[in-house]
C-alpha positions in Angstrom: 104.4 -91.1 -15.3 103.3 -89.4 -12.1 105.0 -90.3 -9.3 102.4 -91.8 -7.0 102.3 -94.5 -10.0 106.4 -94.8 -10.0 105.8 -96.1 -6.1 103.0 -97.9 -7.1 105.5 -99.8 -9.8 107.9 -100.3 -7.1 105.5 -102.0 -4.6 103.8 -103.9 -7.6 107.6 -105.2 -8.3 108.1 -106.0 -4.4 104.7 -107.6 -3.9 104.8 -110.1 -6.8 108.3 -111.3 -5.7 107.2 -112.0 -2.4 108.7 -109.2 -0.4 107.9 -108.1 2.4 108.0 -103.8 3.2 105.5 -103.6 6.0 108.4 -101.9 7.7 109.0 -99.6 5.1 112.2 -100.6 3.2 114.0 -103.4 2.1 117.7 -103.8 2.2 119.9 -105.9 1.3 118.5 -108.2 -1.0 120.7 -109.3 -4.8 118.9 -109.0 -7.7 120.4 -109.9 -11.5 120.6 -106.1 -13.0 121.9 -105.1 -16.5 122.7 -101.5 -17.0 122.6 -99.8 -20.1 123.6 -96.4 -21.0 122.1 -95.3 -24.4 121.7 -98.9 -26.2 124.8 -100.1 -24.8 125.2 -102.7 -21.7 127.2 -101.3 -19.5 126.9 -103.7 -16.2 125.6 -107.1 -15.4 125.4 -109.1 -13.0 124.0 -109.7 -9.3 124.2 -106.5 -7.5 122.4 -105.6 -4.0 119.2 -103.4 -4.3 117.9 -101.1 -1.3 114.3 -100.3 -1.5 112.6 -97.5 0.3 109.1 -97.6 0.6 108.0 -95.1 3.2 107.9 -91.6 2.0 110.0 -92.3 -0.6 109.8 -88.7 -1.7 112.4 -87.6 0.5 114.8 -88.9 -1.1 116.2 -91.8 -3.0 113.6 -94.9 -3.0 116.2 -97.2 -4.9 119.8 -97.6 -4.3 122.5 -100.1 -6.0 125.0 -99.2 -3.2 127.6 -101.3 -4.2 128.4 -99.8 -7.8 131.2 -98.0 -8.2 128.8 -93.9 -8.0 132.1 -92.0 -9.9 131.2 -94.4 -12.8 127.7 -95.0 -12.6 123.9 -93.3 -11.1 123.1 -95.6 -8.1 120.5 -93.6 -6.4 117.2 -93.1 -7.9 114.1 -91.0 -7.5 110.6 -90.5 -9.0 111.6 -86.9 -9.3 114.3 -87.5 -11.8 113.7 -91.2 -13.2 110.5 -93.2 -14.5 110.0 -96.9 -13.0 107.8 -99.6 -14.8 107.3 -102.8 -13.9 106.6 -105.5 -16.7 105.1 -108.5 -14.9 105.3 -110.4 -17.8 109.0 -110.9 -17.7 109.0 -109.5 -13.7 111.5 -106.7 -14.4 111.3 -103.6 -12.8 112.3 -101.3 -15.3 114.3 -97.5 -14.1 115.0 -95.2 -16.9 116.1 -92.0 -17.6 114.9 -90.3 -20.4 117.5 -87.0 -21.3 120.9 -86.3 -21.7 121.4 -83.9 -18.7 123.4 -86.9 -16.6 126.7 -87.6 -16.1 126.6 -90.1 -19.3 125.0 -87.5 -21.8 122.9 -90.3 -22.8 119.8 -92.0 -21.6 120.2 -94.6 -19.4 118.1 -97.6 -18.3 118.5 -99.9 -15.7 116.8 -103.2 -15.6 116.0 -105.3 -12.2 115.6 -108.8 -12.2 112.9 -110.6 -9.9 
């Protein structure tokens, strides 16, 4: 997926939960995540999610800022990582694809809206 469509995923997520990002971000706010790293769950539970909506390319657009970052990727790009958002079951969807991360597996993290 290109990345213009990643942010569109993003702000498909935000919009059908009711959140506002007029002002470009949204911090803050607990979502129920699970975590998995190759096929296995590796974290769940409600964790705080930090959305960055204006030019998100500069950086990180998604953050889990409270998971332990020795342990676990909490920073995520378009650059690096694919979003989806299944509106059916209103999970926003990040995964990782390769091996060439600190877990030398895929990983995949699922947010909760």
């Amino acid at each position: 997926m290109n990345k213009s469509q990643d942010y569109k995923q993003v702000k498909d997520f935000l919009s059908f939960n009711d959140k506002d990002f007029n002002h470009g971000y949204i911090f803050d706010e607990e979502y129920n995540i699970k975590y998995f790293v190759g096929e296995e769950l590796h974290f769940q539970g409600e964790e705080v999610v930090n959305f960055h909506i204006n030019h998100p390319e500069f950086g990180q657009d998604i953050q889990i800022p409270n998971l332990n970052e020795s342990i676990y990727h909490t920073a995520f790009s378009p650059k690096f990582q694919d979003y989806y958002f299944d509106q059916d079951r209103n999970i926003l969807i990040i995964e990782h694809n390769n091996a060439r991360n600190k877990f030398t597996k895929p990983y995949k993290i699922f947010i909760y809206g």
